[in-house]
C-alpha positions as CSV (number, residue, x, y, z in Angstrom):
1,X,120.0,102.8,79.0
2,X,117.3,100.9,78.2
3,X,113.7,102.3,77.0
4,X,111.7,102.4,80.1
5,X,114.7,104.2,82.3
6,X,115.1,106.7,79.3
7,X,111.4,107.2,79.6
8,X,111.5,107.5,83.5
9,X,113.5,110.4,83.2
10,X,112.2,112.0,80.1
11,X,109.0,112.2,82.2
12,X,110.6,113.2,85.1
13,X,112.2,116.1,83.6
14,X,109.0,117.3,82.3
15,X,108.5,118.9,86.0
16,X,107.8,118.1,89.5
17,X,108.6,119.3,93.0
18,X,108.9,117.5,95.5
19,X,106.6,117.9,98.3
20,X,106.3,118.1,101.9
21,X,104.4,115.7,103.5
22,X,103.6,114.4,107.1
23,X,105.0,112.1,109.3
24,X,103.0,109.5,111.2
25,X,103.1,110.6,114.5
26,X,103.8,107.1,115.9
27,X,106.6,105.5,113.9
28,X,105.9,102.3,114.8
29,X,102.3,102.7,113.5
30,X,102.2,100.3,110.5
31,X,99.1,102.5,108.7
32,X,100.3,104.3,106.3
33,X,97.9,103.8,103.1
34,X,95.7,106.0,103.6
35,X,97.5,108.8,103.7
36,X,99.2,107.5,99.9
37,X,96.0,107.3,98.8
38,X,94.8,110.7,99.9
39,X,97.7,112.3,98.1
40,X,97.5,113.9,94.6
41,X,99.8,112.0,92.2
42,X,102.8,114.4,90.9
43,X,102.7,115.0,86.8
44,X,105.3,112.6,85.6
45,X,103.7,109.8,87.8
46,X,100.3,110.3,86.0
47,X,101.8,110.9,82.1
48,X,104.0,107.5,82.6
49,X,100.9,105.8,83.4
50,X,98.8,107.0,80.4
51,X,101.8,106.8,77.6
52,X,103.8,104.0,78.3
53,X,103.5,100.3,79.5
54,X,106.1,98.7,80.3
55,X,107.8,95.2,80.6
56,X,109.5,93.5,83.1
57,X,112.6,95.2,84.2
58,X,114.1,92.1,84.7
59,X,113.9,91.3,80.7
60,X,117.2,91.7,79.2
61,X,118.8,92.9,82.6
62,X,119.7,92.3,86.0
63,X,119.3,94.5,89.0
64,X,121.5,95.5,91.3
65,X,120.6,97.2,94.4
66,X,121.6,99.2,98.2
67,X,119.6,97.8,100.7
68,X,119.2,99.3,104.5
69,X,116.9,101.7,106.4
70,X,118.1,105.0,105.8
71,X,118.0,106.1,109.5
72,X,120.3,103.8,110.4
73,X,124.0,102.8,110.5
74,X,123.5,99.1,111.3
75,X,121.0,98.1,109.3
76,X,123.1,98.5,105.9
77,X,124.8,100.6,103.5
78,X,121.9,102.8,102.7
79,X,121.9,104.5,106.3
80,X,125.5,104.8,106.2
81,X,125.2,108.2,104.0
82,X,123.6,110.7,102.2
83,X,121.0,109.7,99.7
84,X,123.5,111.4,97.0
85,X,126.8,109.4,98.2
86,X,125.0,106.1,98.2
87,X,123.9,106.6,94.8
88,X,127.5,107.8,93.6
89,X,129.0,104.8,95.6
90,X,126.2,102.6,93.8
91,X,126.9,103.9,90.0
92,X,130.7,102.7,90.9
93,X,129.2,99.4,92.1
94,X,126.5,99.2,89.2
95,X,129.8,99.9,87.0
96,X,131.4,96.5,88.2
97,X,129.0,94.5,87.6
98,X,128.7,95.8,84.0
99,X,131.7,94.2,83.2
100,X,130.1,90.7,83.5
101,X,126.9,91.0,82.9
102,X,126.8,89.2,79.8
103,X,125.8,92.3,77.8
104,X,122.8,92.9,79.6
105,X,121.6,96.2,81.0
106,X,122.6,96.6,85.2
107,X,119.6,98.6,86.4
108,X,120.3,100.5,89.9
109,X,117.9,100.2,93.1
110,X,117.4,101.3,96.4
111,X,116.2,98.2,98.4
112,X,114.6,100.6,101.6
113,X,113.4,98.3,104.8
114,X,109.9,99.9,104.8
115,X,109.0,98.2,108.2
116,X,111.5,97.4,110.5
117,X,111.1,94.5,113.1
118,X,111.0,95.3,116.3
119,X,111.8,92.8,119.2
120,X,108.3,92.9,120.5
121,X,107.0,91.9,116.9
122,X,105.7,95.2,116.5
123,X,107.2,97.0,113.3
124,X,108.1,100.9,112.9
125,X,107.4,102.0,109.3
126,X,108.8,104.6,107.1
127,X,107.6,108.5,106.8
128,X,105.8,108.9,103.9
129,X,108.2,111.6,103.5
130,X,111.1,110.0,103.4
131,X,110.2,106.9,101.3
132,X,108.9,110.1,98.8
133,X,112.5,111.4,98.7
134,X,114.0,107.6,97.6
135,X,111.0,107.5,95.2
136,X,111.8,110.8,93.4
137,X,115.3,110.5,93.7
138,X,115.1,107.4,92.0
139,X,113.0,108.2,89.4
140,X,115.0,111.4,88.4
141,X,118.4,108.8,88.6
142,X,116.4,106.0,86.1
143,X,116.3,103.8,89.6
144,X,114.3,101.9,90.9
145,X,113.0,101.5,94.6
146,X,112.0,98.2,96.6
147,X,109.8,98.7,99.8
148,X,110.5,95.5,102.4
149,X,108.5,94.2,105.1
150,X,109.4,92.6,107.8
151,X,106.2,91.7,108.5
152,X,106.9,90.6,112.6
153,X,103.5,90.0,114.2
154,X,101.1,91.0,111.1
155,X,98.9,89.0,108.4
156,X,100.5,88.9,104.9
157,X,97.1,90.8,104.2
158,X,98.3,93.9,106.7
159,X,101.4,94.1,106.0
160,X,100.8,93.9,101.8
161,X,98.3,96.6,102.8
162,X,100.4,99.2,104.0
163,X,102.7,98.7,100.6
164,X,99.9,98.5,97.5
165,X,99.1,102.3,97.2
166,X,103.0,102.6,96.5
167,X,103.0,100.6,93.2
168,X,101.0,103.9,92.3
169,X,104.8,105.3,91.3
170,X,106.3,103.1,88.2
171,X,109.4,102.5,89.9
172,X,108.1,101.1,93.0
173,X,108.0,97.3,93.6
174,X,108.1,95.8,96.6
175,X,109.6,92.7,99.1
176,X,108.7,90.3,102.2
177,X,111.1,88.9,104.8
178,X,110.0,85.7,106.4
179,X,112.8,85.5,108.8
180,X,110.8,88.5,110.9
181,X,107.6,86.7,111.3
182,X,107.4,85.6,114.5
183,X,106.1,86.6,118.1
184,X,109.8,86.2,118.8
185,X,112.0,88.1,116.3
186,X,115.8,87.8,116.8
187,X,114.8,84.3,119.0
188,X,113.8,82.2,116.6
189,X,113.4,82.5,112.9
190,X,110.0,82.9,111.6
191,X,108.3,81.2,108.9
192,X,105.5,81.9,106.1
193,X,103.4,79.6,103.6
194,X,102.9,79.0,100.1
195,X,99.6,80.1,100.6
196,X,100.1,83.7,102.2
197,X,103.3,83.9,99.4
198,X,100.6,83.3,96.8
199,X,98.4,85.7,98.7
200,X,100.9,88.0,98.5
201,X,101.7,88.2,94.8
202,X,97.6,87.9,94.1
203,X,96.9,90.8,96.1
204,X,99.9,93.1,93.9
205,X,98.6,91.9,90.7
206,X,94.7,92.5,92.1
207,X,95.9,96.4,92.8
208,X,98.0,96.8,89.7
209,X,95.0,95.7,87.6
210,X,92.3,97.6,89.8
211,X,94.6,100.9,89.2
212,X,95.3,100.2,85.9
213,X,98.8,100.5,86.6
214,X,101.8,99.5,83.8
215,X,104.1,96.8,83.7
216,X,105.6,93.8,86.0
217,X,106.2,94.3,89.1
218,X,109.1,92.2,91.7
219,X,108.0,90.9,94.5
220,X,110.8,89.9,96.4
221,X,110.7,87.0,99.0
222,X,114.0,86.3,101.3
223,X,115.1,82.5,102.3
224,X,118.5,81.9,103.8
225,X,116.9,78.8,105.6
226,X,114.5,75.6,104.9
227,X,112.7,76.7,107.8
228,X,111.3,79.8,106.4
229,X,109.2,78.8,103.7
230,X,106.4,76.0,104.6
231,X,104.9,74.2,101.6
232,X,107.4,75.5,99.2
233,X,106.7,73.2,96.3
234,X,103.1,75.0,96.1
235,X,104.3,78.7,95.5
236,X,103.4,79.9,91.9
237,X,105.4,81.7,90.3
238,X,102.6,82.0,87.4
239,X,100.9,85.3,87.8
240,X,100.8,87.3,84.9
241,X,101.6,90.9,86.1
242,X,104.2,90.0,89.2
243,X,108.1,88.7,88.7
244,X,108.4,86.8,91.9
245,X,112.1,86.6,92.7
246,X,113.7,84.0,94.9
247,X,116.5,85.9,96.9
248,X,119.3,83.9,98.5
249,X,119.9,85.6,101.8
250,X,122.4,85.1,104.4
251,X,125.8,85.8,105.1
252,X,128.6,83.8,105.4
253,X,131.9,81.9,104.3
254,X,131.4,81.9,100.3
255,X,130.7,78.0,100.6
256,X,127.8,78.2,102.9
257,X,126.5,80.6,100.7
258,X,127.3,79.2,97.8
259,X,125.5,75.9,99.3
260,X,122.8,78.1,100.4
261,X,121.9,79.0,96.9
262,X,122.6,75.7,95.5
263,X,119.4,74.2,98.1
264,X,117.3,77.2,96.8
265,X,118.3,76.7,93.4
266,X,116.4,72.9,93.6
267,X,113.0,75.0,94.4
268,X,112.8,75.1,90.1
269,X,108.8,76.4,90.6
270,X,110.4,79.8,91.9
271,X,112.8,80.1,88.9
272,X,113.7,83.6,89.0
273,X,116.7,84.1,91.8
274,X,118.5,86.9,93.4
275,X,121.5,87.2,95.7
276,X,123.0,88.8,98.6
277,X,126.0,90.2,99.6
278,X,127.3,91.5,102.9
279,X,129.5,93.9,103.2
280,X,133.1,93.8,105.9
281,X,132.2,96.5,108.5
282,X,134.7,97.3,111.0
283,X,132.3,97.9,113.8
284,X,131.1,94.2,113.2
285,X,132.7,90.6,114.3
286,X,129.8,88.6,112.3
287,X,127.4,89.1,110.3
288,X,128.8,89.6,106.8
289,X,130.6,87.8,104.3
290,X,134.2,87.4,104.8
291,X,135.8,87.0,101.9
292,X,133.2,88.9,99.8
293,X,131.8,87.2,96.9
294,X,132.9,89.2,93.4
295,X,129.8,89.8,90.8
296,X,132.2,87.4,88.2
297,X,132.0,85.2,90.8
298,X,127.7,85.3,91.4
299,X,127.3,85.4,87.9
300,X,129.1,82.1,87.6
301,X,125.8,80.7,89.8
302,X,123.6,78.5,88.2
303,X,120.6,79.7,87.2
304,X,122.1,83.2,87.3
305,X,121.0,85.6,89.3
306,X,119.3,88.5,88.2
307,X,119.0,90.7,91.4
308,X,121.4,91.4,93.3
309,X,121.7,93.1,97.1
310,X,124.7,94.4,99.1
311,X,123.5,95.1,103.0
């Protein structure tokens, strides 16, 4: 375990309860900030932030995460069960890819959709509740948590918004999916610029440096397609306090995605890179990744990959 997870749940430890707190009355209401911001920061939150500083947690380690919305059964493995049998089914997965990780340190995640897509463009966000529960539970496990946005109709400005207050936690970092911006999700696929991508991670490392927050943070952007990212050659990847990280989506044969990842690989001014699986789901005739890539085998992708998603 390396220092900053050992310190994660030294703090933790310390004491905290976890708290009730309110829903949004309209789920698909995609305010949410102001009610983190109103909240009163639990003890192991505030003594991480004065005592300890972290790096990157992508230095000397790779990532590997459980993506979905946990209130759903189709939208991956995290909705498929209890926040305690995902993580159980995650330490045997984190396990694997110990094996061949080259003798660096495999640090677990929960990759939550924060705000879903809707097919009206409109997005339905997460209770503050229950992306408090993921948080907690994380930080009392030494994981980490990702908050995604599918960002449908909204700005890059809105929609980064609703997710700054939570890079108050240490464990928090967060992701954008440019597939979902569109007026016409699921109809065609939608597409973002350098610029709002460089909007994106200037506005993180704005609030991190406002709040006087510790350490890196990931900002994850999704590309499965060429489509998705306009002006790609002009995304930085340069800013001081944010790993950006290029994540290979898409599911698939393994030679389209292995093709996939070699055409996002050749984008060498975003040279950090993830990877996604798919999982085989009986209730499912597409969508997923058939035969399913082993972690020897994505480790064997060049520049390796150091996070890693299974949907």
């Amino acid at each position: 375990m390396n220092l900053s997870r050992a310190l994660l749940l030294l703090l933790f430890s310390a004491g905290t309860t976890l708290c009730a707190h309110t829903q949004s009355a309209d789920p698909r209401t995609p305010i949410l900030a102001d009610e983190i911001n109103r909240r009163t920061l639990p003890t192991w939150v505030e003594q991480w932030n004065k005592i300890f500083r972290p790096a990157s947690v992508l230095e000397n380690q790779i990532v590997v995460a459980y993506y979905g919305q946990p209130s759903s059964t189709r939208m991956g493995i995290l909705g498929e069960q209890s926040i305690v049998e995902g993580k159980r089914k995650l330490d045997q997965t984190v396990k694997e890819w110990e094996l061949v990780s080259g003798g660096k340190s495999v640090l677990p995640a929960f990759h939550l959709i924060y705000a879903t897509c809707y097919p009206d463009a409109e997005v339905g966000m997460l209770s503050a509740s229950t992306v408090l529960r993921y948080i907690e539970f994380a930080a009392q496990n030494g994981m980490v948590v990702i908050l995604d946005h599918q960002l449908g109709k909204y700005s890059i400005e809105a929609a980064m918004k609703t997710m700054l207050p939570w890079l108050k936690y240490p464990n928090v970092h967060l992701a954008i999916d440019p597939e979902w911006k569109t007026p016409n999700p699921g109809i065609e696929l939608g597409i973002i610029t350098a610029t709002e991508v460089n909007k994106a991670q200037q506005m993180m490392e704005d609030y991190l440096m406002a709040e006087n927050l510790p350490g890196k943070r990931m900002l994850i952007l999704h590309q499965f397609h060429a489509k998705t990212l306009s002006q790609r050659s002009e995304v930085r990847s340069d800013y001081a306090r944010i790993d950006l990280v290029h994540h290979a989506d898409g599911f698939g044969p393994p030679q389209l995605k292995l093709d996939t990842y070699r055409f996002l690989a050749g984008m060498t001014n975003l040279p950090v890179k993830g990877f996604k699986l798919f999982l085989p789901k009986a209730w499912k005739s597409k969508g997923m990744d058939i035969p399913l890539l082993t972690p020897a085998q994505v480790m064997m992708l060049k520049p390796q990959p150091v996070y890693i998603s299974y949907q």
